[in-house]
C-alpha positions as CSV (number, residue, x, y, z in Angstrom):
1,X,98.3,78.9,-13.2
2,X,97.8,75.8,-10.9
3,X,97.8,76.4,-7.4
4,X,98.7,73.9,-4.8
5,X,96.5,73.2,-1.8
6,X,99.5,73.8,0.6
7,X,100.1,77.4,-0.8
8,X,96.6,78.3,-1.2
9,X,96.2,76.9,3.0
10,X,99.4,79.1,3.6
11,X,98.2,82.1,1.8
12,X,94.6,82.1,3.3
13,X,96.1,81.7,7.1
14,X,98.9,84.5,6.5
15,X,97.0,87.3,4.4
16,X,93.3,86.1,4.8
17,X,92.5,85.2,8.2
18,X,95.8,87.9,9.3
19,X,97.2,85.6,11.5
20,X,100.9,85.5,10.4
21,X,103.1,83.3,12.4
22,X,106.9,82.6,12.5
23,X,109.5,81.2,14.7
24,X,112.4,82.7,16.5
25,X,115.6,82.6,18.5
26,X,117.6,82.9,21.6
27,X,119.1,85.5,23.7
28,X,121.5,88.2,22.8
29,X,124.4,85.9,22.8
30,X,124.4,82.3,21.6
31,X,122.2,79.8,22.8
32,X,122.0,75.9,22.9
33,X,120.3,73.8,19.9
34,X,118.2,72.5,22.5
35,X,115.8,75.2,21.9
36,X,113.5,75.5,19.4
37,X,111.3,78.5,18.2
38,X,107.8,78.6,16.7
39,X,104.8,80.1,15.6
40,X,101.7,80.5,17.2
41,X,98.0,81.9,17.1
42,X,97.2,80.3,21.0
43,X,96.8,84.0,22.0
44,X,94.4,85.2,19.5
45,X,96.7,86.6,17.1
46,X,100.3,85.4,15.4
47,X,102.8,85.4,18.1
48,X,107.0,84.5,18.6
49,X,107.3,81.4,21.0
50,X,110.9,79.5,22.0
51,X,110.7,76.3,23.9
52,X,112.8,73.4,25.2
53,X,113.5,71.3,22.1
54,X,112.1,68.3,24.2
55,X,108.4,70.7,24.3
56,X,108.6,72.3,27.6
57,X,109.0,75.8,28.6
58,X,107.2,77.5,25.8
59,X,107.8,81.3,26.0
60,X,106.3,83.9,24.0
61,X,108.7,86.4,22.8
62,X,107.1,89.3,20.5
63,X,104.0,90.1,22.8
64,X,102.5,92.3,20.3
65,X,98.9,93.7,19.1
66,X,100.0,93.2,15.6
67,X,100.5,89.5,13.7
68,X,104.0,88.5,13.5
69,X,105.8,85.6,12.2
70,X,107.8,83.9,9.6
71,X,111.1,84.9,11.4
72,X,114.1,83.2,11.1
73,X,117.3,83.1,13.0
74,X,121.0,85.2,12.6
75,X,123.5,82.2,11.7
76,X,124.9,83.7,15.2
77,X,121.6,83.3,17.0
78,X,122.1,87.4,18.0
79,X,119.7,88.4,15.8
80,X,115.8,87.3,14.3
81,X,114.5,88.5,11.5
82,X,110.7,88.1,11.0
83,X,107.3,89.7,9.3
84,X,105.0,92.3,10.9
85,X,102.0,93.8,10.2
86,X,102.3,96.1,12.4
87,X,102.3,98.9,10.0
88,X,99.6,98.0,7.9
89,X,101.5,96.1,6.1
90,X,103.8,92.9,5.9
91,X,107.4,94.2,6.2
92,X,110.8,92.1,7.4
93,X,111.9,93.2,10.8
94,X,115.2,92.6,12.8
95,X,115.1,92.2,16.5
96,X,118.6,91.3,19.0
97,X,117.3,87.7,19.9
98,X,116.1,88.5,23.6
99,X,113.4,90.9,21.5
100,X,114.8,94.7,21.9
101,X,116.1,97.0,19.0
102,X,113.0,96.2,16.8
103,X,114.1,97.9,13.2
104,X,112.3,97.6,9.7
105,X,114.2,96.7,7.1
106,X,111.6,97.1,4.6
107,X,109.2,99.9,3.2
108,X,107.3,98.8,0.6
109,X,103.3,98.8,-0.1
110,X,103.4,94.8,-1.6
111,X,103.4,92.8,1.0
112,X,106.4,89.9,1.4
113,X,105.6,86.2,2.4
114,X,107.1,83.5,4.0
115,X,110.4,83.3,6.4
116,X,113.2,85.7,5.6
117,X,116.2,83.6,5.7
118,X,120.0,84.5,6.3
119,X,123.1,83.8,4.6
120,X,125.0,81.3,6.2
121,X,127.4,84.4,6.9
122,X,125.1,86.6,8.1
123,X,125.3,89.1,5.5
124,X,122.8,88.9,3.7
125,X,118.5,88.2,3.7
126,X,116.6,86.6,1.6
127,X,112.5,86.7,1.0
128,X,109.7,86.1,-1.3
129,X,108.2,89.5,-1.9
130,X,105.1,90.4,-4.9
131,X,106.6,93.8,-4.9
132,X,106.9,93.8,-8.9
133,X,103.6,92.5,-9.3
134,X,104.6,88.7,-9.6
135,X,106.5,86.5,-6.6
136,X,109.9,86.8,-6.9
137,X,112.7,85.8,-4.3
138,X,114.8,89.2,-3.8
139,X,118.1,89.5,-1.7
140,X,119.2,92.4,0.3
141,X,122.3,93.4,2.7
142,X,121.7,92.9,6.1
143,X,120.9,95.9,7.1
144,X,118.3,96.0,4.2
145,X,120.3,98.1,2.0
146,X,121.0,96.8,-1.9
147,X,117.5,94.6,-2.9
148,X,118.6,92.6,-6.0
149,X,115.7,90.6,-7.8
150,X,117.2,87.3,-7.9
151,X,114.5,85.6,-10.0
152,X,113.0,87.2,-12.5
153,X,110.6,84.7,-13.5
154,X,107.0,85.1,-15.5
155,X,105.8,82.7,-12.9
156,X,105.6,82.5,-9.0
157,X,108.7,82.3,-7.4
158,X,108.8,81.9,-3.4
159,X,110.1,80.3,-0.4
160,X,114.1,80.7,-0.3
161,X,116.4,78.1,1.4
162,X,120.4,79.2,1.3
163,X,122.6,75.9,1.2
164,X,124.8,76.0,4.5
165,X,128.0,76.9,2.2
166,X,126.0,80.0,0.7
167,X,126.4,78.7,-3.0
168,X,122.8,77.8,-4.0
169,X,119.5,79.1,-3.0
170,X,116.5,76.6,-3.3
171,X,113.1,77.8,-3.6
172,X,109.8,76.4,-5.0
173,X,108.7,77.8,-8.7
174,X,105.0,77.5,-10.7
175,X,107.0,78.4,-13.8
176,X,106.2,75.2,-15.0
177,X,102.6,75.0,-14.1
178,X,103.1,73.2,-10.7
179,X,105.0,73.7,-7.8
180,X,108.2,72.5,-8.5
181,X,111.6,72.5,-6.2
182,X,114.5,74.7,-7.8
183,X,118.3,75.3,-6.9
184,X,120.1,78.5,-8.6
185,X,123.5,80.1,-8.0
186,X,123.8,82.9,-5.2
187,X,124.7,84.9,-8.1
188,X,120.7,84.1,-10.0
189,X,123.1,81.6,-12.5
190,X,122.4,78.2,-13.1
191,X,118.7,77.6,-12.2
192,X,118.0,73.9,-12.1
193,X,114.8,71.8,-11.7
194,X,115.4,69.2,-9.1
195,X,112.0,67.3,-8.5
196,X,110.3,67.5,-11.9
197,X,106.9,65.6,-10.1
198,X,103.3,66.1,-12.0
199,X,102.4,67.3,-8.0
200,X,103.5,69.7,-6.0
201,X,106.4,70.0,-4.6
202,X,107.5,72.4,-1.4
203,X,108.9,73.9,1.3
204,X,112.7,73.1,0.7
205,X,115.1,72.8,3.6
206,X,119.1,72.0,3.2
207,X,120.7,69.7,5.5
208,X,123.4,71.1,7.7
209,X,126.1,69.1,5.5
210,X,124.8,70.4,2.4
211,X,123.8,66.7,0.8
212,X,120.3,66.4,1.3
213,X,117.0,68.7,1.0
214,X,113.8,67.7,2.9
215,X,110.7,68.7,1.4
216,X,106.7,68.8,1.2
217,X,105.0,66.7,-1.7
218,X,101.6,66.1,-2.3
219,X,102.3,63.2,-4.8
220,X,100.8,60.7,-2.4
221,X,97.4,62.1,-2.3
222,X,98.5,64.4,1.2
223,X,101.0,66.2,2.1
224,X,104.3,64.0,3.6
225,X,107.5,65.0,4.6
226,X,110.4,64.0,1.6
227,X,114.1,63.7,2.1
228,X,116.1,63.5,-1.5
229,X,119.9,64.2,-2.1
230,X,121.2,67.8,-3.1
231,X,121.0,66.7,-7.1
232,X,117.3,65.9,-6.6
233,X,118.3,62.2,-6.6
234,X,116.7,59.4,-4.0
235,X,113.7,61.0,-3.0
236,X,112.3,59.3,-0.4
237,X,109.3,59.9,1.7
238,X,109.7,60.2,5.4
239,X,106.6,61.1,7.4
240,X,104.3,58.0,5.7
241,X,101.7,60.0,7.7
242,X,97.4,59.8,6.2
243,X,97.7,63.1,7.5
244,X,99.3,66.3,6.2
245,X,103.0,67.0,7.4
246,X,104.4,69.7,5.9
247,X,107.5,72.9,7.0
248,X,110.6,70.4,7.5
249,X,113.3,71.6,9.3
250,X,116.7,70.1,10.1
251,X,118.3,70.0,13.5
252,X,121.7,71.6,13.4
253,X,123.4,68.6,13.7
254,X,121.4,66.8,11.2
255,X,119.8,64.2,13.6
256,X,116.4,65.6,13.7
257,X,114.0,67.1,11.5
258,X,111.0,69.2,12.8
259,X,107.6,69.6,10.9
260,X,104.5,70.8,11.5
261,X,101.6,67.9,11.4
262,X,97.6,67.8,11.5
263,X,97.7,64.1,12.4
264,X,95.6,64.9,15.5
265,X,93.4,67.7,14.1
266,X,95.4,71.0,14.6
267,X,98.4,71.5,13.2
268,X,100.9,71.1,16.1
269,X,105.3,70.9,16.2
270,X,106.7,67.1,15.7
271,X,110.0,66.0,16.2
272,X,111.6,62.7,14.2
273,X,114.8,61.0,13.7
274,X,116.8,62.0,10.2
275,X,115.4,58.7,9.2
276,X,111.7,59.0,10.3
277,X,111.6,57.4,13.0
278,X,110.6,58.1,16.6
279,X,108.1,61.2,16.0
280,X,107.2,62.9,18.7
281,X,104.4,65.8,19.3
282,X,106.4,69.0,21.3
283,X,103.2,71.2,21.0
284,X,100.0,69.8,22.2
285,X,97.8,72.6,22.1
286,X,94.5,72.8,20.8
287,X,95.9,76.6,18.8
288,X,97.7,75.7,15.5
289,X,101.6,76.3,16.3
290,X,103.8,76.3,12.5
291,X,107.1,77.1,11.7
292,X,109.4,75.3,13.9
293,X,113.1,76.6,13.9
294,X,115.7,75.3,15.4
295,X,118.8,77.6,17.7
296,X,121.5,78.0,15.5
């Protein structure tokens, strides 16, 4: 099975060089989209960090020995889910936002991958997990009670994105040989092919209206930031970058979309209008910071 460059870079910085990073949230109570969390490795292993969505004020949140990362924020910004190693193996975590009441929600010996990601209620978590031997997308309660195996697919299956109206999951699939962006039913019905591209095509993220997904494709030789409407109509590329931009993520208002770029050598946080305009580097340190998420 082909495997794209972007995965295979993900893979080998997450389970390879162990240094698992993720982004997180606010304090115990709701805090202002004017925040953004992010991943980082500019302390020698995968660490939490929340900043001022304008850069400043970057604070690191998990302190740990162990790599963390991949979290993800509570609809409510109360809660953060993210991945630890600190057992030995990747499992999902829930934290309250300002870092206390650290629970595991999972106990299993395969490892899981990528950002566990909420229901827009807050009921519900999904991740990528190889727990029966194959990628799969699995969702679970909250509390990490009642796993259901949402893909079932011979081949990889990874990377879940709930639309804001909790409907449709988006994820990216190899089941047709390349890295392709799919939408199914919260309920596993319905699976649809939405880019259909002889390249790869990843890292899906719903706008906070529900009518567009951004995306990562590699059809223009490097990685670039994609924008196309929730039928997989009028993709357009945003980013136009002769670097690689990849990990879109919307502002909750829909103005903004973060991404991670290597335009100046690292891979750092950007910031750009919804149409592509106006990008702007938040980061600026020489230690690769990834997976930008906004407050709720």
């Amino acid at each position: 099975m082909k495997q794209s460059k972007l995965f295979t870079v993900a893979i080998t910085f997450t389970l390879l060089s162990e240094m698992l990073l993720g982004c997180a949230g606010p304090t115990t109570t709701p805090i202002s989209a004017s925040r953004l969390a992010f991943s980082t490795n500019r302390d020698g292993n995968g660490e939490i960090y929340v900043m001022d969505a304008d850069g400043s004020n970057p604070t690191n949140l998990t302190n740990s020995p162990a790599h963390e990362g991949t979290a993800a924020w509570s609809p409510d910004g109360s809660k953060i889910t993210f991945v630890s190693a600190r057992d030995d193996n990747y499992e999902i975590y829930v934290m309250d936002a300002d870092g206390s009441n650290q629970q595991r929600l999972t106990n299993n010996l395969n490892r899981v991958f990528f950002p566990p990601v909420w229901s827009p209620d807050g009921s519900k978590i999904a991740f990528s997990s190889n727990r029966d031997d194959d990628w799969e997308i699995y969702v679970m309660d909250a509390d990490g009670y009642n796993l259901t195996n949402l893909t079932n697919s011979p081949g990889w299956d990874f990377l879940p994105a709930w639309s804001p109206d909790g409907s449709k999951i988006a994820f990216i699939s190899a089941r047709d040989s390349n890295e392709e962006i799919y939408v199914v039913d919260a309920d596993s019905s319905n699976p649809t092919n939405l880019t259909n591209s002889p390249d790869d095509d990843d890292f899906p993220a719903w706008s906070p209206d529900g009518s567009k997904i951004a995306f990562n494709s590699s059809r223009d030789d490097n990685w670039e930031i994609y924008v196309m409407d929730a039928d997989g109509s009028n993709q357009t590329n945003l980013s136009n970058s002769p670097n690689d931009d990849f990990l879109p993520v919307w502002s909750p208002d829909g103005s903004k979309i973060a991404f991670v770029s290597a335009r100046d050598g690292n891979s750092e946080i950007y910031v750009v209008d919804a149409d592509g305009s106006n990008p702007t580097n938040l980061t600026n340190n020489p230690a690769d910071d990834l997976w930008p998420a906004w407050a709720p």
